[in-house]
Each structure stands twice: as structure tokens, then as C-alpha cells.
N, C-alpha and C positions, 0 to 999 in steps of 0.2 A: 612789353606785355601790358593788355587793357588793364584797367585799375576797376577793379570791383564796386559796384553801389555802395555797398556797406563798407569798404576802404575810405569812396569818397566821405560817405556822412561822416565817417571817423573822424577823417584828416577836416573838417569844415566844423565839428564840433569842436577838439582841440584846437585849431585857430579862434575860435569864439572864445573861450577861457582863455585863451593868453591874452587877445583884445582885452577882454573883461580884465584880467591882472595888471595890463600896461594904464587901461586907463584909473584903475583903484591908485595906481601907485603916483598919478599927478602927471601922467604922459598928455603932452597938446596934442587932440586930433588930428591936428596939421603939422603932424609931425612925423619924418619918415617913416619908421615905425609902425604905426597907424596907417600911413596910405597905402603901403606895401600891402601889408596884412589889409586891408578890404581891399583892395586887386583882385587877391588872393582868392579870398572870401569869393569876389564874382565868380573868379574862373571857376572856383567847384563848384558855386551852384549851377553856373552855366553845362559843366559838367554831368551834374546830378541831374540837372532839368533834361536834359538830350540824353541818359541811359533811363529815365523813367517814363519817359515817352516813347522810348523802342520799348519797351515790356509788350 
């Protein structure tokens, strides 16, 4: 099943605060962790970017 616009913003705002929580807590950027989650981060925008452009 397609994932809804407002699913994806969902799910790419929630990964923004846990980024945001891993790096408060002393997390290195370069650190699994962190590369994972901005991966992440690209796929939904790349995501969000290709269902905001078919509207």
C-alpha cells in the first residue's frame, strides 16, 4: 500500500527529533546511528519530493 504525503512528512519529522535527541545526547555524526537515519531522512524527502510533484 502507497504511504500517504502526510504519512511521509510524519515519518521524516519524527526522524528529525530522534536525530535531534541522538545528537543532544553526545552521538558522533559519524556514527552508525546517524548515517542510517540521514539515509533515511533522503529516502522520504526523495519520497515527498516525487508525490508533491505528481499533485
Amino acid at each position: 500500500m502507497a504511504e500517504s504525503l502526510e504519512d511521509l512528512k510524519e515519518q521524516y519529522k519524527n526522524l528529525k527529533e530522534f536525530q535531534s535527541e541522538m545528537r543532544q545526547s553526545g552521538l558522533s555524526a559519524s556514527s552508525r546511528q546517524m548515517k542510517d537515519s540521514a539515509n533515511q531522512l533522503g529516502k522520504l524527502n526523495k519520497k515527498i519530493e516525487k508525490l508533491e510533484k505528481g499533485r
